[in-house]
MDTraj code that builds the backbone (N, CA, C; nanometers):
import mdtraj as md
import numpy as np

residues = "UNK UNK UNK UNK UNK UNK UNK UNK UNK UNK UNK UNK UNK UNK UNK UNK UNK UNK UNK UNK UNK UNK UNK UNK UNK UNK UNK UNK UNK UNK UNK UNK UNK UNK UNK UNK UNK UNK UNK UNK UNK UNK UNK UNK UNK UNK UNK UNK UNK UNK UNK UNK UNK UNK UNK UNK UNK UNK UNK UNK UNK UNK UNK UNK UNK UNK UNK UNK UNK UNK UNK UNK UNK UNK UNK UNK UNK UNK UNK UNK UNK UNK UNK UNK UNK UNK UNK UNK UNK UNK UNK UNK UNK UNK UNK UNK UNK UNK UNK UNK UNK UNK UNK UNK UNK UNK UNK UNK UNK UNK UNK UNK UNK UNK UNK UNK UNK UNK UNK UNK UNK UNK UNK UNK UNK UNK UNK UNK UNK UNK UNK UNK UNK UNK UNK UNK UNK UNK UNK".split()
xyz = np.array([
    [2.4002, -1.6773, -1.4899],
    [2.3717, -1.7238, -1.3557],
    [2.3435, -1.6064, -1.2623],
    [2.4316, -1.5142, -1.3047],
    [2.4119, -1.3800, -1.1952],
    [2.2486, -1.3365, -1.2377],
    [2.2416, -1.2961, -1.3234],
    [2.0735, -1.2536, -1.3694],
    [2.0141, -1.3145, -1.3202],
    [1.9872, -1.4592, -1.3095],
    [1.9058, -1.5583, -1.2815],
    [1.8586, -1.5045, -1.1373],
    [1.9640, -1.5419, -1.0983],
    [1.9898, -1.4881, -0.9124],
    [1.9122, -1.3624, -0.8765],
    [1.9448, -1.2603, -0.9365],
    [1.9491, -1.1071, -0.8927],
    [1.7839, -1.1325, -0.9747],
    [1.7051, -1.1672, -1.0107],
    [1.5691, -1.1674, -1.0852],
    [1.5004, -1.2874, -0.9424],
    [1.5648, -1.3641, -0.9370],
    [1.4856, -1.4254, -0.8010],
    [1.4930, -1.3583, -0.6800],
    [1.6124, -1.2839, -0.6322],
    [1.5739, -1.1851, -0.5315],
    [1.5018, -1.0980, -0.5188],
    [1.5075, -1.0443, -0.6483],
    [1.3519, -0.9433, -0.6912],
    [1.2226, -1.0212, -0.6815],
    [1.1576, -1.1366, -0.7185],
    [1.0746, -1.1933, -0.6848],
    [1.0546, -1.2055, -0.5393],
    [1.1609, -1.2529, -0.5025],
    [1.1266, -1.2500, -0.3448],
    [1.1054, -1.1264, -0.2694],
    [1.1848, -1.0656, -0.3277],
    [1.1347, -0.9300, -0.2304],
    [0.9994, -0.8695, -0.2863],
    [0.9476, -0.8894, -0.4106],
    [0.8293, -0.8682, -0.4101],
    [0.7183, -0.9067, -0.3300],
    [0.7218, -1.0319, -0.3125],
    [0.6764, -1.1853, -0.2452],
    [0.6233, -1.1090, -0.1023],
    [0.7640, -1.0735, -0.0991],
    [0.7824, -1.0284, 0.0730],
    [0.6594, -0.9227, 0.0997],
    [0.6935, -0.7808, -0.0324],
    [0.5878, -0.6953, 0.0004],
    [0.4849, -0.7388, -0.0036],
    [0.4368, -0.8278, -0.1236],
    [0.2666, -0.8423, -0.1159],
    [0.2121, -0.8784, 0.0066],
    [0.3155, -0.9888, 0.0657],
    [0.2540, -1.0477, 0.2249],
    [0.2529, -0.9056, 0.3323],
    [0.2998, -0.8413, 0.3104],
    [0.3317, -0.7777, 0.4286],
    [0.2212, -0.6760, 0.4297],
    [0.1772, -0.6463, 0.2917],
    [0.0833, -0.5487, 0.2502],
    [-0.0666, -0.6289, 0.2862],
    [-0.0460, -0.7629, 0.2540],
    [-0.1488, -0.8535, 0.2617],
    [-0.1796, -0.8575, 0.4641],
    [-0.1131, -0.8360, 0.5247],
    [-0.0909, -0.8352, 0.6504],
    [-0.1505, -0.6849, 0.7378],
    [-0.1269, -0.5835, 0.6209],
    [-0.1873, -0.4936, 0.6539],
    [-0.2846, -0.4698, 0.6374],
    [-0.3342, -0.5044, 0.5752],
    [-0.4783, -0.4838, 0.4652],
    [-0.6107, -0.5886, 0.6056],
    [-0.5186, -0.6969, 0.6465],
    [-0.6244, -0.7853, 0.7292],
    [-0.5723, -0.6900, 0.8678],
    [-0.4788, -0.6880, 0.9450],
    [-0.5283, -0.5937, 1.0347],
    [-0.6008, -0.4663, 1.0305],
    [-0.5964, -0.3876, 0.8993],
    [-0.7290, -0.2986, 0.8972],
    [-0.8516, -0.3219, 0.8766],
    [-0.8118, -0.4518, 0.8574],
    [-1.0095, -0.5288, 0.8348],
    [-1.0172, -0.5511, 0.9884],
    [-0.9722, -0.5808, 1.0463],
    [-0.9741, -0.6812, 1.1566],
    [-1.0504, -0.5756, 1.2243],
    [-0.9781, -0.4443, 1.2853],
    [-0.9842, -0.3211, 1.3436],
    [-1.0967, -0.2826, 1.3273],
    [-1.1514, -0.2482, 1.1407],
    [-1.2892, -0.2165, 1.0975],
    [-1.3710, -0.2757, 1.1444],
    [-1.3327, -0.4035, 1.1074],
    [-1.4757, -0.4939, 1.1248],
    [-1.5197, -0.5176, 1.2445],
    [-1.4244, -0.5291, 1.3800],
    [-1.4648, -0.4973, 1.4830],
    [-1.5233, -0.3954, 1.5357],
    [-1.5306, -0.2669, 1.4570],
    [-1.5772, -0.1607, 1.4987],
    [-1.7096, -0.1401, 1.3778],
    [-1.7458, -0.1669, 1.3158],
    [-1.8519, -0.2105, 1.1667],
    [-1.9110, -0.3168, 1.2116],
    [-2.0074, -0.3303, 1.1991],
    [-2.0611, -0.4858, 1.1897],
    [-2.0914, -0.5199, 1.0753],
    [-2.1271, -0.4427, 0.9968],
    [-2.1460, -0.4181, 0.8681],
    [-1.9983, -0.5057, 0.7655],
    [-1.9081, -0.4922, 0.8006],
    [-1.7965, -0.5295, 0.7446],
    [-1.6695, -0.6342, 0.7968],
    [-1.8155, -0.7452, 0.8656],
    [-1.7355, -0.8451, 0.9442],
    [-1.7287, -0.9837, 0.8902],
    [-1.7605, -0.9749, 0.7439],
    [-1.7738, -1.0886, 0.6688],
    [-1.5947, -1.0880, 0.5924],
    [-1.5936, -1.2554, 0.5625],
    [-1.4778, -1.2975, 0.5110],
    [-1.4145, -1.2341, 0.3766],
    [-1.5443, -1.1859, 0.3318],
    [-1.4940, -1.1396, 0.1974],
    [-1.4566, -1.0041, 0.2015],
    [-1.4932, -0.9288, 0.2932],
    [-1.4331, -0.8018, 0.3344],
    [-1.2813, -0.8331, 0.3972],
    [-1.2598, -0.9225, 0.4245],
    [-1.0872, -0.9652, 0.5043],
    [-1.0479, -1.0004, 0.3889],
    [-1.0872, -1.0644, 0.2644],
    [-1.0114, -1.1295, 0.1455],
    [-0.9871, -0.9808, 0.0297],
    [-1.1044, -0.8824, 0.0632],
    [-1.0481, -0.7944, -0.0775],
    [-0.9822, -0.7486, -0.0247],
    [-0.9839, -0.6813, 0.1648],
    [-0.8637, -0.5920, 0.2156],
    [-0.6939, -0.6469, 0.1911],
    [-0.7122, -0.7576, 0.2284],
    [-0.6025, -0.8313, 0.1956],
    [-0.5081, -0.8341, 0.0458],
    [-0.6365, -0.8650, -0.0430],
    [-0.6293, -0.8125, -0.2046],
    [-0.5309, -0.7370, -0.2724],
    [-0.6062, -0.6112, -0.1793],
    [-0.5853, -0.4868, -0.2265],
    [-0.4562, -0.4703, -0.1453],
    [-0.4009, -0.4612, -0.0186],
    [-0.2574, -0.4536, 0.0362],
    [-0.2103, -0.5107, -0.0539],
    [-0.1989, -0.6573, -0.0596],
    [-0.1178, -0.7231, -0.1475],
    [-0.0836, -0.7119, -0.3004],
    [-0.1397, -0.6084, -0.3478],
    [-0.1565, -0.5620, -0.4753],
    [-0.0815, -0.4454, -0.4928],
    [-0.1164, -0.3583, -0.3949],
    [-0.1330, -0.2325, -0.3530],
    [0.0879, -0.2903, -0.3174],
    [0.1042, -0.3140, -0.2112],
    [0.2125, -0.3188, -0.1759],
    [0.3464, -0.4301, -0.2960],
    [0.2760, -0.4906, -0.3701],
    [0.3587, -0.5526, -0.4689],
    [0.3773, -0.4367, -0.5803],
    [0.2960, -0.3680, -0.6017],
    [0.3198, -0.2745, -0.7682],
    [0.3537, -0.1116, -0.6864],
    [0.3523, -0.0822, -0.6120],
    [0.3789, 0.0198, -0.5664],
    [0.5044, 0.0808, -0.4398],
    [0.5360, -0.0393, -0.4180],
    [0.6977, 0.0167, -0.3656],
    [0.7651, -0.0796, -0.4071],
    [0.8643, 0.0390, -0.4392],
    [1.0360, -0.0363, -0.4689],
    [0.9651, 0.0169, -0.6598],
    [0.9552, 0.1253, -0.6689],
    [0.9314, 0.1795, -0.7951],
    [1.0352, 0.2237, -0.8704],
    [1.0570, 0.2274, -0.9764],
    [1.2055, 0.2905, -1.0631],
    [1.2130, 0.3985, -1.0473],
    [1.2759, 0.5230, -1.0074],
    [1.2811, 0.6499, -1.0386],
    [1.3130, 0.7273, -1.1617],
    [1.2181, 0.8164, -1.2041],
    [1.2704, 0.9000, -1.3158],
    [1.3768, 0.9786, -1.3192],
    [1.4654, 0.9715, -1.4108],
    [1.6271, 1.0116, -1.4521],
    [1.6024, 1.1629, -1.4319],
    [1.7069, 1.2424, -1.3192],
    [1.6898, 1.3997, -1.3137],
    [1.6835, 1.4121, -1.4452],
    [1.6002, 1.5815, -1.5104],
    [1.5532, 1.6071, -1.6495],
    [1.4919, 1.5431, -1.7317],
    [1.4112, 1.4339, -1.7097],
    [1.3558, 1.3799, -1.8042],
    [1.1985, 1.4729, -1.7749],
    [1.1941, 1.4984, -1.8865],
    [1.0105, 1.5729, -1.8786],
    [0.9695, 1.5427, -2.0214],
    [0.8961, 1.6624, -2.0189],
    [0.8618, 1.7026, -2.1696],
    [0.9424, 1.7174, -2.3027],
    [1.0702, 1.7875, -2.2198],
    [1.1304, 1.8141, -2.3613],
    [1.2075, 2.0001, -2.3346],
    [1.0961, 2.0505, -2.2891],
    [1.1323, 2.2135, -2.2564],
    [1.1969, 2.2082, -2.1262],
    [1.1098, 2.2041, -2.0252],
    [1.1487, 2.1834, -1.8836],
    [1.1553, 2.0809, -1.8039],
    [1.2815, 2.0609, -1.7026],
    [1.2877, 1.9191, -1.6648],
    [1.1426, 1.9587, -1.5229],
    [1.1015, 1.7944, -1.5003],
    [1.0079, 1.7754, -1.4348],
    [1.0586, 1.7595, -1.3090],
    [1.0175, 1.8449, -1.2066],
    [1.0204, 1.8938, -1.0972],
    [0.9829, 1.7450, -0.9633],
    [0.8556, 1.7339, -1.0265],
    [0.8189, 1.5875, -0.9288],
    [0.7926, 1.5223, -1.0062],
    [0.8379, 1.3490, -0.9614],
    [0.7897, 1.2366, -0.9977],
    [0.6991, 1.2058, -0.9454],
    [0.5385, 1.2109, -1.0311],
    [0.4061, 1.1791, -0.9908],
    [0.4039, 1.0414, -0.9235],
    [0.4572, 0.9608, -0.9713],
    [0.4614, 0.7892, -0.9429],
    [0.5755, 0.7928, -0.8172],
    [0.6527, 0.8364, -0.7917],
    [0.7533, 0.8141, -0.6732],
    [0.6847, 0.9188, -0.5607],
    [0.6203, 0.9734, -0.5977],
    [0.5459, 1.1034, -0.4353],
    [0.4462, 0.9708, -0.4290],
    [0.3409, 0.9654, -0.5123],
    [0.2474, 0.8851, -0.4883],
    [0.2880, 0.7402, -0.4282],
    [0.4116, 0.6478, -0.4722],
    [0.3979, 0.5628, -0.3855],
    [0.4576, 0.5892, -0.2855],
    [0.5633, 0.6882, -0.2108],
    [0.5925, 0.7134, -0.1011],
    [0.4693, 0.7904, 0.0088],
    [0.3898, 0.8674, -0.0089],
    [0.2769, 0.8940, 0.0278],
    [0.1485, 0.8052, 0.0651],
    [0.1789, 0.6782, -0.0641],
    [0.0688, 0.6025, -0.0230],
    [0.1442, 0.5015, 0.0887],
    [0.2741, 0.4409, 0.0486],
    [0.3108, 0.3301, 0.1678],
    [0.2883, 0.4259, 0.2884],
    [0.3561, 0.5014, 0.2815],
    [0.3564, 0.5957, 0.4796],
    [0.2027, 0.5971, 0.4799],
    [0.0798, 0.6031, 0.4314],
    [-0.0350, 0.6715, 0.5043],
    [-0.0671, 0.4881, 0.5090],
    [-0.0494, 0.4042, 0.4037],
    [-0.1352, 0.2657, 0.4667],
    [-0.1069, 0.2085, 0.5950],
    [0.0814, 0.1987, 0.5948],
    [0.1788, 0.1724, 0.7226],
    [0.1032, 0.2456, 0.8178],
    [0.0814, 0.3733, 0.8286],
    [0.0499, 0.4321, 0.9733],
    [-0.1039, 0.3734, 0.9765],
    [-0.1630, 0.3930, 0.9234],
    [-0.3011, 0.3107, 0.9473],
    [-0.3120, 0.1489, 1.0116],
    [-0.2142, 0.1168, 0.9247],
    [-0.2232, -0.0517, 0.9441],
    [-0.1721, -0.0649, 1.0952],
    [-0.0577, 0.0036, 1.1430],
    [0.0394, 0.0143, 1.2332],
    [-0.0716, 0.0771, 1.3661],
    [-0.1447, 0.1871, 1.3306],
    [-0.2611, 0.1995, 1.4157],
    [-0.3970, 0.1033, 1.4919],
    [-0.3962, 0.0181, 1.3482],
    [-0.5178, -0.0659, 1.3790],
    [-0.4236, -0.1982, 1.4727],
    [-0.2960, -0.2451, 1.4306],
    [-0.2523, -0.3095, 1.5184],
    [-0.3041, -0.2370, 1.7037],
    [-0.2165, -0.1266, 1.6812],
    [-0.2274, -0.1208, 1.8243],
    [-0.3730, -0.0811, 1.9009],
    [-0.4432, -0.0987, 1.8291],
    [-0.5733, -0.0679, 1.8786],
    [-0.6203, -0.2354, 1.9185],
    [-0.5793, -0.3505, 1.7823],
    [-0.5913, -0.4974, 1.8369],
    [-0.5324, -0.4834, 1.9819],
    [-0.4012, -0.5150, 1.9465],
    [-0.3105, -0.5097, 2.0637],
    [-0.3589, -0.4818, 2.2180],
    [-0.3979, -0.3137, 2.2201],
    [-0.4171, -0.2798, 2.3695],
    [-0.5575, -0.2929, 2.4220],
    [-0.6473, -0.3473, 2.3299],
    [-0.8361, -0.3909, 2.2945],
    [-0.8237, -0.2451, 2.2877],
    [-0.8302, -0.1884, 2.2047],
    [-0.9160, -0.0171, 2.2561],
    [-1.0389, -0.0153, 2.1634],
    [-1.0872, 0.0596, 2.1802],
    [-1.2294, 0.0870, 2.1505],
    [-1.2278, 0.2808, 2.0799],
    [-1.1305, 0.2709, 1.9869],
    [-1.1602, 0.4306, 1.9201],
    [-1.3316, 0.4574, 1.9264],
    [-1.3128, 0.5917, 1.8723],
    [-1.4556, 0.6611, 1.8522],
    [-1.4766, 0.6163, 1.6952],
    [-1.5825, 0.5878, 1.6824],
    [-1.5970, 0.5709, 1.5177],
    [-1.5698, 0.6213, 1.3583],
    [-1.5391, 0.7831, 1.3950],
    [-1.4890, 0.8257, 1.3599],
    [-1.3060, 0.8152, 1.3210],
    [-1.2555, 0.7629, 1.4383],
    [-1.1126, 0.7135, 1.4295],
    [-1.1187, 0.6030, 1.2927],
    [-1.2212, 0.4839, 1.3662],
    [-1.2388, 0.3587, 1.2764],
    [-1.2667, 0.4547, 1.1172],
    [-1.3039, 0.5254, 1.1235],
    [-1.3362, 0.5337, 0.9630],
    [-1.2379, 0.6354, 0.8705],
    [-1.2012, 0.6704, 0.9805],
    [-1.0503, 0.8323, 0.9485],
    [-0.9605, 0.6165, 0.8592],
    [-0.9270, 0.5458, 0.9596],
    [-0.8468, 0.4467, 0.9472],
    [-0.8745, 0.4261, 0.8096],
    [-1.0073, 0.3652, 0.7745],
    [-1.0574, 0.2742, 0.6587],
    [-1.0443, 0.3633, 0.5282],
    [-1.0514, 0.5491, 0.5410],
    [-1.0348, 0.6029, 0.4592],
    [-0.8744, 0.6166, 0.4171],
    [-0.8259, 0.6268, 0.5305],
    [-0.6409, 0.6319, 0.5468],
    [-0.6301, 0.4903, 0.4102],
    [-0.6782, 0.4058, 0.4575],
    [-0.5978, 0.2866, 0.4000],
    [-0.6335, 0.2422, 0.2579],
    [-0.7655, 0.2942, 0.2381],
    [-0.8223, 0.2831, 0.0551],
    [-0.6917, 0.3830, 0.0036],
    [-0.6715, 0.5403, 0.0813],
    [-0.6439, 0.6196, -0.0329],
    [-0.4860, 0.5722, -0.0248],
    [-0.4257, 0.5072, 0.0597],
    [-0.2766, 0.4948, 0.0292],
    [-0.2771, 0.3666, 0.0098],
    [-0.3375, 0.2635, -0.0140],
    [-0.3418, 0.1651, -0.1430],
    [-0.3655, 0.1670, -0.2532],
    [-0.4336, 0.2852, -0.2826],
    [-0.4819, 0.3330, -0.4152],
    [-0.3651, 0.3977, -0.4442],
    [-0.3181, 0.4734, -0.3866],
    [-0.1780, 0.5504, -0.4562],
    [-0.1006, 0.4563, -0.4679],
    [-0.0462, 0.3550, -0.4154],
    [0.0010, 0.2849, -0.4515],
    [0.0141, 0.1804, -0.5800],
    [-0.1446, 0.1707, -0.5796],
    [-0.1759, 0.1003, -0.7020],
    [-0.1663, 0.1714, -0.8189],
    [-0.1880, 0.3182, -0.7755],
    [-0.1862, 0.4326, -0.9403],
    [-0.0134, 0.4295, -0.9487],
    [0.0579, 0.4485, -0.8303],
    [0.2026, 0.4870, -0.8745],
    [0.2680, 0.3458, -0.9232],
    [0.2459, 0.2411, -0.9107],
    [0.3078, 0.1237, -0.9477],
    [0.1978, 0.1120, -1.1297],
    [0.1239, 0.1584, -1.1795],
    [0.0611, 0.1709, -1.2871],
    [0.1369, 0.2618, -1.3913],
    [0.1492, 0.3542, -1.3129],
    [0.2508, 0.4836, -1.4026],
    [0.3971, 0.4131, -1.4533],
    [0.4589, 0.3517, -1.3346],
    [0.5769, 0.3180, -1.3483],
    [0.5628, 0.2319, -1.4126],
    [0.5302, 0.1420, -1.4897],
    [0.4652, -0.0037, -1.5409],
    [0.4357, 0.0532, -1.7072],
    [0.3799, 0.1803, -1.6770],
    [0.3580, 0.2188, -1.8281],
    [0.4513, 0.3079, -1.8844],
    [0.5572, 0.3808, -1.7999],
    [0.6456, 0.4387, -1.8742],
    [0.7464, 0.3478, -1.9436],
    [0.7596, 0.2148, -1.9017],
    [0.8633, 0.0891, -1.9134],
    [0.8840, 0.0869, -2.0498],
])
top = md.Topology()
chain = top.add_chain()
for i, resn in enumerate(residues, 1):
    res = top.add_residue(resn, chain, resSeq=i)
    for name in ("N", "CA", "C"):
        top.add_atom(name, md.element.get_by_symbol(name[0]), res)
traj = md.Trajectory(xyz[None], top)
């Protein structure tokens, strides 16, 4: 019964991230696409969304590697999969968290901002998606 339990809270808190990632992913569409015209279609709000929700389900809340586990000679210094998804949640969060407040106060960045954003948020969903891949395959 306890397993049962403690395996549905894990679902849910997965649940939780994908939405929340899924939440981020459409306010950086939202932000873009208002500033793009190019990228104001639905299906640009459905892969951003996608990809948060993907991005934020397999990539935080990752297992950590046991101090000394490496090769064999020397213990491994960094965990490639735990930098990468801590690196990628903080750079999507500050992006996503940006494009809110740009909804929020109407602002009108320079285009350059809009696209610093859209690059911010591919590469720390992508880390996310590589560090939740690593961790998935060392299992």
């Amino acid at each position: 019964m306890r397993a049962r339990v403690r395996k549905f809270a894990h679902i849910l808190e997965r649940l939780g991230l994908a939405m929340a990632g899924a939440a981020s992913g459409l306010f950086v569409a939202v932000h873009v696409g208002s500033s793009v015209s190019v990228l104001t279609s639905q299906a640009f709000l459905l892969v951003m969304m996608l990809c948060g929700a993907i991005g934020f389900y397999l990539g935080i809340d990752t297992p950590q590697l046991a101090f000394g586990a490496g090769n064999g000679k020397s213990p491994r210094k960094i965990d490639a999969a735990e930098f990468l998804s801590a690196v990628g949640t903080f750079l999507a969060t500050l992006v996503a968290f940006f494009s809110v407040g740009v909804i929020v106060l109407h602002g009108e960045p320079h285009i350059a901002w809009t696209a610093t954003v859209m690059v911010g948020w591919v590469l720390g969903v992508a880390m996310q998606i590589v560090a939740g891949a690593i961790t998935r395959t060392r299992a």
